[in-house]
Each structure stands twice: as structure tokens, then as C-alpha cells.
C-alpha positions, 0 to 999 in steps of 0.5 A: 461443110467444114465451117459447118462440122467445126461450128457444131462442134465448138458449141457442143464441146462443153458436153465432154465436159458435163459427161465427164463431171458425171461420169466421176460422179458415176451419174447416168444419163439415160438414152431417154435424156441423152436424146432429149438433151441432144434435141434441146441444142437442135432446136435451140439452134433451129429458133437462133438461126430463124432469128438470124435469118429475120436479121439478114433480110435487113442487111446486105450480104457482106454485113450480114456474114460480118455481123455473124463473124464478129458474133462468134468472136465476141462469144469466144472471146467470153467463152475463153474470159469465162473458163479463167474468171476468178471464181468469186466473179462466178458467183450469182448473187443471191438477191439477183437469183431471188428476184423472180422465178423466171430468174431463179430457174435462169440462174440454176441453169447457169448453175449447172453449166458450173456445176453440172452434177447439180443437175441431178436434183433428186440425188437420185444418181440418174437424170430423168425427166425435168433434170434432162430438160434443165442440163439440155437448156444450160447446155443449149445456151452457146448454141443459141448465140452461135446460130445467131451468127450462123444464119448471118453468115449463111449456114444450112439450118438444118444442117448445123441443128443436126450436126450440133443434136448428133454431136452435143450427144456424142460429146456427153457419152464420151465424156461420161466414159472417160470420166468413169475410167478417170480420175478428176484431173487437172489437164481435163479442166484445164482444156476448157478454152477449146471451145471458146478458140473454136468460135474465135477461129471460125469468127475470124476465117469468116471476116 
């Protein structure tokens, strides 16, 4: 239950985040979105640990819960790395981010995870609708990979898909409400290698 909690809230840490850059903004996610986003991590893990699931039938016990340590320590590993990149190694180049819709709208998710008030396309102060959908899938894009890992090591589905929806939700408002009574600050950005950590240390408790 404890690797359980501790997983979940490793991939939806990243929530505080984007809650915070709105709440600065004074951006407002409606309960509507706020649900919306938290489904989009639930099901996200759901279709991660169904793909797990198939792989572990291949695969002995012990590889298999090995496999799924190993995934969420390379995870971390790149979560840390891409909290401290060099800004320029963040920036998507414009050909690749043109090639094809299918791109463009992969590249404007990554784009949100950077810059989450992007999220906001109409300006309009408020995200709604289609803006919910792309912030729930940028924000849904951790917990893919770490439920792949998941169901390798034998966590519930159900379970962790719920843990991850309450807690990706919880995070947001959270965030959203230190960042209205915040200033921007520095110590805030410099925290964005707890989640990365987490994942590291629950990949190497499962070795």
C-alpha cells in the first residue's frame, strides 16, 4: 500500500507544479476540468498497466518485478536529468514540431509541461473544455511510463489508477492555492526533482 501511495504520488507531483504556475497566473481550472485532468492520469495508468499486465504473462515473476524497478529508475533518472537540462536542450525544433499533426499536437503537449499556462489557448484565464484535455494528457505522459512499471512489479490497477486520479487533482488545487498567495519563487522551481527521486527510490526498493 505504501509503494502504492508513494508511486502515485510521484507521477502526479508534477500537478503542484502546474497548479502553482496558474495560480501566479491567476488561471482557473474549474472543477468540470480539475475532474476531467484527474481522469485523464486514472485512465492513463489503467491502458499503462494493461500493457504491463500483457508483458508480465511472458515473463517469469522475478524478471518481470525487475523489469518494472528498473523502468521506474530510468524514468527518474530522465525526470531528474530533465528538471536541470540546459534550456536550450528543451527547445523542440521547429521542423520536427511541423512534420505532421500528429506531432504538432505531441510537441504542444510537451509544450505545456514546460509552460503550462500555454494551456490556456484562448487566453481566456480560465481552462475549459479541449485546454482540459491537452493539460490532462501532458500531465498523463509520467504516469503512462510508471504504470508500465507498475504492472510489472504487481501493483493493483485499480488501485494505483485511483490513487494517481484523487491525488493528480489534489496536487493542482494545491498548487493553484500557493500560487495565488505566492509570489514566483525560486525555492518552488528548484523542488522539481522530487518526483524524478521518488521513482528512483521505489525503482531501487523493488530490486
Amino acid at each position: 500500500m505504501a509503494t502504492l501511495v508513494m508511486l502515485a504520488a510521484a507521477v502526479s507531483l508534477d500537478s503542484f507544479g502546474v497548479g502553482f504556475a496558474y495560480g501566479t497566473r491567476r488561471i482557473k481550472i474549474p472543477l468540470i476540468s480539475l475532474l476531467f485532468i484527474a481522469a485523464c492520469s486514472g485512465v492513463s495508468i489503467l491502458i499503462a498497466m494493461s500493457v504491463g499486465s500483457a508483458f508480465s504473462m511472458w515473463l517469469s515473476p522475478d524478471v518481470a518485478e525487475l523489469l518494472g524497478a528498473i523502468i521506474l529508475i530510468g524514468l527518474g533518472c530522465w525526470a531528474v536529468y530533465a528538471a536541470y537540462r540546459p534550456k536550450k536542450e528543451r527547445r523542440p525544433s521547429v521542423k520536427q514540431t511541423k512534420m505532421d499533426f500528429t506531432i504538432r499536437l505531441f510537441g504542444f503537449v510537451i509544450h505545456i509541461l514546460r509552460e503550462p499556462e500555454s494551456a490556456d489557448i484562448d487566453r481566456s484565464g480560465t481552462v475549459t473544455g479541449k485546454e482540459a484535455l491537452l493539460l490532462g494528457l501532458a500531465l498523463s505522459l509520467d504516469a503512462f511510463g510508471a504504470g508500465i512499471g507498475a504492472a510489472l512489479m504487481g501493483l493493483s490497477p485499480l488501485g494505483l489508477a485511483t490513487c494517481t486520479a484523487i491525488l493528480s487533482a489534489l496536487f493542482v488545487t494545491l498548487g493553484m492555492t500557493f500560487g495565488y498567495r505566492t509570489a514566483r519563487l525560486k525555492w518552488v522551481q528548484k523542488m522539481a526533482f522530487i518526483p524524478g527521486c521518488l521513482l528512483l527510490i521505489i525503482g531501487v526498493m523493488k530490486l
